[in-house]
Backbone atoms as SQL, in Angstrom:
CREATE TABLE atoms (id INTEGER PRIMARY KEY, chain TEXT, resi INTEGER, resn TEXT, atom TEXT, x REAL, y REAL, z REAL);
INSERT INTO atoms VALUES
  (1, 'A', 1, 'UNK', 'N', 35.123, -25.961, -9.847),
  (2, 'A', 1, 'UNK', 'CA', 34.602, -27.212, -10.356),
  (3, 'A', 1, 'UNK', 'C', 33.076, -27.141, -10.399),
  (4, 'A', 2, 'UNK', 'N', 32.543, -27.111, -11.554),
  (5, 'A', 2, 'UNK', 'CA', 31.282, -27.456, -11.632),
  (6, 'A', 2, 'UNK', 'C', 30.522, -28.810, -11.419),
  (7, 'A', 3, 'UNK', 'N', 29.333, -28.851, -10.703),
  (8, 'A', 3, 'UNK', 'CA', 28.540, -29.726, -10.614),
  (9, 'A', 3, 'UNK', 'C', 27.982, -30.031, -11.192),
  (10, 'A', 4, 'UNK', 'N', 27.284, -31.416, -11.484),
  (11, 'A', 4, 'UNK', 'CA', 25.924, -31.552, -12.556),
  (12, 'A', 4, 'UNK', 'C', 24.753, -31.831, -11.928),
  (13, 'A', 5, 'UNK', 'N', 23.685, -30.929, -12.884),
  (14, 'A', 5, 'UNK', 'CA', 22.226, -31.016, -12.787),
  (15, 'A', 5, 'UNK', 'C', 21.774, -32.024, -12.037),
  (16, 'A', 6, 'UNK', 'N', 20.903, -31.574, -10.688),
  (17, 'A', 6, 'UNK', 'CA', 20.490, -33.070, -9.963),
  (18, 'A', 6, 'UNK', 'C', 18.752, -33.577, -10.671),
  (19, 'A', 7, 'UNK', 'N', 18.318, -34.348, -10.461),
  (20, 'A', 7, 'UNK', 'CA', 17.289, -34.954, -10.923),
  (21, 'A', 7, 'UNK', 'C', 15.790, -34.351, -10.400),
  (22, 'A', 8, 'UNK', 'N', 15.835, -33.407, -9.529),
  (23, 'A', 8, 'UNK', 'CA', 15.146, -33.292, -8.552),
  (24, 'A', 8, 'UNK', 'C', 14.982, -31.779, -9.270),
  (25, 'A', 9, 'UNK', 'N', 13.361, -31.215, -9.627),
  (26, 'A', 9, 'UNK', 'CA', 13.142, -29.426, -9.495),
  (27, 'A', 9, 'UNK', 'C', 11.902, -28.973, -9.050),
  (28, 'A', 10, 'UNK', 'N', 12.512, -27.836, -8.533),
  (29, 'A', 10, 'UNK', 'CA', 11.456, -27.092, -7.937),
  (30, 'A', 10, 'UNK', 'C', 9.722, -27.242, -8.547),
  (31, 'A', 11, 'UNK', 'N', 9.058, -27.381, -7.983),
  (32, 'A', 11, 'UNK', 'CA', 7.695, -27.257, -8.292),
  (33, 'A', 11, 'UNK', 'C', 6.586, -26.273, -8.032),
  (34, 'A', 12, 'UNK', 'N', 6.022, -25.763, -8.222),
  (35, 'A', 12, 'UNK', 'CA', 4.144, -25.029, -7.042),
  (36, 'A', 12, 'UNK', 'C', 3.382, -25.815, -7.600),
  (37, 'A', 13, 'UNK', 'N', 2.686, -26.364, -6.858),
  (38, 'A', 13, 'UNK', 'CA', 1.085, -27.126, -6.979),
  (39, 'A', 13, 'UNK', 'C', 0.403, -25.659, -6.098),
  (40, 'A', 14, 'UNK', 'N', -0.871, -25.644, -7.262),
  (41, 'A', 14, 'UNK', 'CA', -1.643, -24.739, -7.365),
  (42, 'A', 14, 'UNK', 'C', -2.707, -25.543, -6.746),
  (43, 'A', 15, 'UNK', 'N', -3.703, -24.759, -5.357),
  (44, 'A', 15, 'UNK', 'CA', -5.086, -25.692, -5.606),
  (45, 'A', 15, 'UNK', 'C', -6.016, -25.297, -6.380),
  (46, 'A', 16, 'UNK', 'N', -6.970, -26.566, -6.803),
  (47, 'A', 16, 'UNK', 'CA', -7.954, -26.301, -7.754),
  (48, 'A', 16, 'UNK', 'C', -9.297, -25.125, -7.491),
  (49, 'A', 17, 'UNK', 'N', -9.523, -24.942, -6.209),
  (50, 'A', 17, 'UNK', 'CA', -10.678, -24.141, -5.508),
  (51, 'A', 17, 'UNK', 'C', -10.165, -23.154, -5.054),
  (52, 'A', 18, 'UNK', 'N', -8.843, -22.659, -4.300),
  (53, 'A', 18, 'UNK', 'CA', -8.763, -21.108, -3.795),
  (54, 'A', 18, 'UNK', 'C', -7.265, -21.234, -4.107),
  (55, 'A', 19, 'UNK', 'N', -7.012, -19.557, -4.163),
  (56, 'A', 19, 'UNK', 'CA', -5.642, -19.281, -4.819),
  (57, 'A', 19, 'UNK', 'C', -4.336, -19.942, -3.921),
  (58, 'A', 20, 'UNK', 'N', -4.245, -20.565, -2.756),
  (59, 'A', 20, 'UNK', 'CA', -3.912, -21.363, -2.148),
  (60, 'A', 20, 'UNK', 'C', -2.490, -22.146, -3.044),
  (61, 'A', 21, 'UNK', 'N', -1.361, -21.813, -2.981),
  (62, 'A', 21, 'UNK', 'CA', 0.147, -22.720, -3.504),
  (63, 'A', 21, 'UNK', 'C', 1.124, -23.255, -2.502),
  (64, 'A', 22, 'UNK', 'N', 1.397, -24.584, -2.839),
  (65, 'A', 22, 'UNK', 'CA', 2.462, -25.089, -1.826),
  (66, 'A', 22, 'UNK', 'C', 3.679, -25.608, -2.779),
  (67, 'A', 23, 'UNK', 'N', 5.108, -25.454, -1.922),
  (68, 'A', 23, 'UNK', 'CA', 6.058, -25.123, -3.137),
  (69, 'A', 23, 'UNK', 'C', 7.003, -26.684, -2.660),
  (70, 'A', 24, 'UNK', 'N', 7.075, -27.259, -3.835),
  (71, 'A', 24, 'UNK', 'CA', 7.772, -29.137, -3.193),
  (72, 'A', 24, 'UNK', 'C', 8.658, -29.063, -4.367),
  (73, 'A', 25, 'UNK', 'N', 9.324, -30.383, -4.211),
  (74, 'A', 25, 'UNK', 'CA', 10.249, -30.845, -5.413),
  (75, 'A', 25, 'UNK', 'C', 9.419, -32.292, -5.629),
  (76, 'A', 26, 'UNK', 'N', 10.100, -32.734, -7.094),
  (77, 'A', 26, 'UNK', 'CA', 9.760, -33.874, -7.600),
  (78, 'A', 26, 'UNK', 'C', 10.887, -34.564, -8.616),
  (79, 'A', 27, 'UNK', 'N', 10.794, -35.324, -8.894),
  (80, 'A', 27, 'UNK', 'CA', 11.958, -36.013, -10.015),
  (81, 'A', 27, 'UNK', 'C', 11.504, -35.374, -11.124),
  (82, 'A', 28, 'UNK', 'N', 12.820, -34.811, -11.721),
  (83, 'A', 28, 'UNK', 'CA', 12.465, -34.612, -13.082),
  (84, 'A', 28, 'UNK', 'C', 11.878, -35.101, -14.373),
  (85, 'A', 29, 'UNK', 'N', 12.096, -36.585, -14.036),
  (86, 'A', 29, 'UNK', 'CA', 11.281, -37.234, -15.313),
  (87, 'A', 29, 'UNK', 'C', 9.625, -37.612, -15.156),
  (88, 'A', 30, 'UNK', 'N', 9.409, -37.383, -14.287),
  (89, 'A', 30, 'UNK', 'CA', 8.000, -38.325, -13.835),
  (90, 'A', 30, 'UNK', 'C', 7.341, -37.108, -14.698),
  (91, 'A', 31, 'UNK', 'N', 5.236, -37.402, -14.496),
  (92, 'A', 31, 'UNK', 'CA', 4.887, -36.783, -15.096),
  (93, 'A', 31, 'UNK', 'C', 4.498, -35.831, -14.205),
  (94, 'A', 32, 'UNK', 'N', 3.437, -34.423, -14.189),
  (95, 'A', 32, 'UNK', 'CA', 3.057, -33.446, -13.935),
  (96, 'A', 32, 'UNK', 'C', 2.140, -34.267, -12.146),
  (97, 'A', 33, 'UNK', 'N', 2.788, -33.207, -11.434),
  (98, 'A', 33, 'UNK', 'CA', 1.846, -33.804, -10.230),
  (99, 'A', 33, 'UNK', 'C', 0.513, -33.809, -9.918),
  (100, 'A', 34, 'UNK', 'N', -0.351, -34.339, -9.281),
  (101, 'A', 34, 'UNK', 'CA', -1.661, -33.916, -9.058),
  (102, 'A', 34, 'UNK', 'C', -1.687, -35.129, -7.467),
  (103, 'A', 35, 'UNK', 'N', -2.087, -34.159, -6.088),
  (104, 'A', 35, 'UNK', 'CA', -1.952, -34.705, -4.779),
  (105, 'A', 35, 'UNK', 'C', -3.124, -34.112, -4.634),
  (106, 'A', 36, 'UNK', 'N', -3.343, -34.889, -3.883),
  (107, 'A', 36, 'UNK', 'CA', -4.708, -33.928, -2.208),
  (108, 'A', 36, 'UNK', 'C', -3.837, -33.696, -1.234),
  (109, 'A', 37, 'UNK', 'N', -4.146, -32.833, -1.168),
  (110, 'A', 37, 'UNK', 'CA', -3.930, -31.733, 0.036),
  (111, 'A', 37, 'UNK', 'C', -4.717, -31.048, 0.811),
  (112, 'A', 38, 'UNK', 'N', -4.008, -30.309, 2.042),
  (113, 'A', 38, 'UNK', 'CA', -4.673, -29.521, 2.945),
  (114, 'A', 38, 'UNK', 'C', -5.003, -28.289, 2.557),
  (115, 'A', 39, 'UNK', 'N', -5.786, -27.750, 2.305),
  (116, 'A', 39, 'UNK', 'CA', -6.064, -26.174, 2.044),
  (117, 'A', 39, 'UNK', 'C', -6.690, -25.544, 2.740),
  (118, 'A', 40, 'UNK', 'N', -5.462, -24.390, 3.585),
  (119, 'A', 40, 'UNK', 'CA', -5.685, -24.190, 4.694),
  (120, 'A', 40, 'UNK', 'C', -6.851, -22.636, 4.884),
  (121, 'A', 41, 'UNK', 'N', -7.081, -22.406, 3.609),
  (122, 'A', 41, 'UNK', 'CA', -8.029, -21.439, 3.020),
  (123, 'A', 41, 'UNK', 'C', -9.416, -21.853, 3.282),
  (124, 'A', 42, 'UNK', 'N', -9.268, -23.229, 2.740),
  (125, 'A', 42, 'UNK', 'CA', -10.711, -23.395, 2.728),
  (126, 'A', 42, 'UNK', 'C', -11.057, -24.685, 4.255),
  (127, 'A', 43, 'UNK', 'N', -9.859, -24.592, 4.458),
  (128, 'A', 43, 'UNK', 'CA', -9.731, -25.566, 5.783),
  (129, 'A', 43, 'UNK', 'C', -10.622, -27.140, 5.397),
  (130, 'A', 44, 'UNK', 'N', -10.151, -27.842, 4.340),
  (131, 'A', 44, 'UNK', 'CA', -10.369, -28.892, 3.647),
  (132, 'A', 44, 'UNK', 'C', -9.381, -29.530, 2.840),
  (133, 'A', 45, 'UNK', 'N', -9.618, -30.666, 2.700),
  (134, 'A', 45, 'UNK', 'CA', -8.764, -31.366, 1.597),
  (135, 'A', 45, 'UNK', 'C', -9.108, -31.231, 0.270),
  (136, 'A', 46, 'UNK', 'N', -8.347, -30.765, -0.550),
  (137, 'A', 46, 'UNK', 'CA', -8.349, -30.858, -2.003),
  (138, 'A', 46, 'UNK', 'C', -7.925, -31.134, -2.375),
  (139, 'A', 47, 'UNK', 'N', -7.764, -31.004, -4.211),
  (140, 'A', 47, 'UNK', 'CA', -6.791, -31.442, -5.331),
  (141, 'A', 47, 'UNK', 'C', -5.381, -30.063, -5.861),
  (142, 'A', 48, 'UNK', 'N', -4.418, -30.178, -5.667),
  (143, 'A', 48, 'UNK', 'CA', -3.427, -29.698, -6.116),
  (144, 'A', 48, 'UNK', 'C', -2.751, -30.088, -7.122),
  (145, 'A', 49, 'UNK', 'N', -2.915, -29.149, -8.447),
  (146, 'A', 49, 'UNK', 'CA', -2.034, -29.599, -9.421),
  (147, 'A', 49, 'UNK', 'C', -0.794, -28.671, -9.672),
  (148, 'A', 50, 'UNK', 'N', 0.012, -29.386, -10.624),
  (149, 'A', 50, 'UNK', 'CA', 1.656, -28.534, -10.599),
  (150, 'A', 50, 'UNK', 'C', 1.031, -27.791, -11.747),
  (151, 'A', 51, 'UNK', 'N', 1.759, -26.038, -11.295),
  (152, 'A', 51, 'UNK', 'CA', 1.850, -25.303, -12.503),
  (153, 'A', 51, 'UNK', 'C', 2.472, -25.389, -13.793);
């Protein structure tokens, strides 16, 4: 028995300043993410957008 497609897919938000990726889910319909986050590279908060 097959299942159907859940609403929910995989994501990477990339940060904007060091090569730094964290890997989340999101609803499929919404639009493209963009969070602040921890970047533990640059040991600061930044902007993360989805690839």
């Amino acid at each position: 028995m097959a299942s159907k497609k859940g609403n929910r897919i995989h994501v990477i938000l990339e940060s904007t300043e060091s090569p730094h990726r964290y890997h989340t889910k999101r609803h499929r319909l919404t639009e493209k993410l963009k969070i602040k986050k921890y970047d533990p590279v640059l040991r600061k908060n930044v902007e993360y957008k989805e690839k």
